[in-house]
N, C-alpha and C positions, 0 to 999 in steps of 0.2 A: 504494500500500500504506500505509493508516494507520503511524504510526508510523515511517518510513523517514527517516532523515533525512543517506544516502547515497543515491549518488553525492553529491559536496561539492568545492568550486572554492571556495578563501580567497586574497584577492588580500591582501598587506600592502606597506605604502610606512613607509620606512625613512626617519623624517624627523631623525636624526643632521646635525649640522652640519659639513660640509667629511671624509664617511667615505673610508677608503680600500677599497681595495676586499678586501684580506682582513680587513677589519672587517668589510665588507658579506657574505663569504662564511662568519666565524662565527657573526653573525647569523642565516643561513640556519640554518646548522647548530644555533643554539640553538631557533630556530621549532621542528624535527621534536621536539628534546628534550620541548620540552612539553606534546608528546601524549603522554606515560610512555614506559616501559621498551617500546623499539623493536630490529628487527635490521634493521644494514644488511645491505640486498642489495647496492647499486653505487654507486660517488663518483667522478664524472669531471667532466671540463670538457665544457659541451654547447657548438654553435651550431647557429644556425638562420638564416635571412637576414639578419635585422638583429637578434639577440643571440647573447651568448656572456654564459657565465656558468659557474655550480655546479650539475650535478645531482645529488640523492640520492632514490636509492630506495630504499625501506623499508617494512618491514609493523611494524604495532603492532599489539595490541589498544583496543577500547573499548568501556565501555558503553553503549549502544544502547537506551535505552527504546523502549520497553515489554520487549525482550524479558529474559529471566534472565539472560543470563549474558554473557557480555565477545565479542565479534565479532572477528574475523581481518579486518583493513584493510591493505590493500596504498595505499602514497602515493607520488607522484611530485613531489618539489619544485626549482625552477628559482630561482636566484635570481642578481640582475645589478643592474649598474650602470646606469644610462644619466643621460647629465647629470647627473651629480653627488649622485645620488638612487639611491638600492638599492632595490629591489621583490622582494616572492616570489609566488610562485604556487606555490600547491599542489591538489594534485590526487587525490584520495582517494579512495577505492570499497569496497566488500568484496571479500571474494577470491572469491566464488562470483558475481562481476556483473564482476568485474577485466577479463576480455578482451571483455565489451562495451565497456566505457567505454575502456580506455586507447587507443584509435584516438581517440577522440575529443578525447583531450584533448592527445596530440601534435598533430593537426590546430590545435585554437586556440594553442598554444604557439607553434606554427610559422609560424601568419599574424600569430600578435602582433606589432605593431608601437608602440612608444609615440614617440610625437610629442616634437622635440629644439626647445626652447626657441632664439630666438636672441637 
């Protein structure tokens, strides 16, 4: 579809020097701030085989060119430590494409694996 420019996966790496880890989880929490005025849905601790972390889920608006008017986004964001390094992943869609994608996006959350330095 011209113009489409959801579904959207934003990886970011938190390159703070020696963060702890509720630095690294308001971090997460200032990421979603900056896609504007959002409602949280849910704030838990997630894991998955090999992360544990922050999840938030949340819908915003945004605008969307081409079309007029501001779009309903549903996001899912994961954020964790690993080796001494915070990472987010976020995960994004409209709400009328939401239960295609979000299977899919647990799926790669879930095989994520990042590799531990020695």
């Amino acid at each position: 579809m011209p113009g489409r420019t959801f579904p959207q996966v934003i990886i970011r790496k938190n390159i703070e020097t020696a963060p702890s880890i509720n630095r690294i989880y308001e971090w997460g929490e200032s990421l979603a701030e900056l896609k504007g005025k959002y409602h949280l849905i849910m704030k838990e601790n997630f894991s998955t085989p090999s992360l544990r972390g922050l999840y938030i889920h949340y819908e915003t608006l945004v605008n969307d060119l081409p079309f007029p008017r501001p779009k309903r986004v549903l996001c899912e964001d994961y954020t964790f430590m690993e080796n001494g390094t915070g990472f987010n992943f976020s995960f994004c869609d409209d709400t009328d494409n939401w239960n295609n994608t979000e299977p899919i996006f647990k799926y790669m959350i879930n095989s994520l694996k990042i590799p531990i330095s020695s």
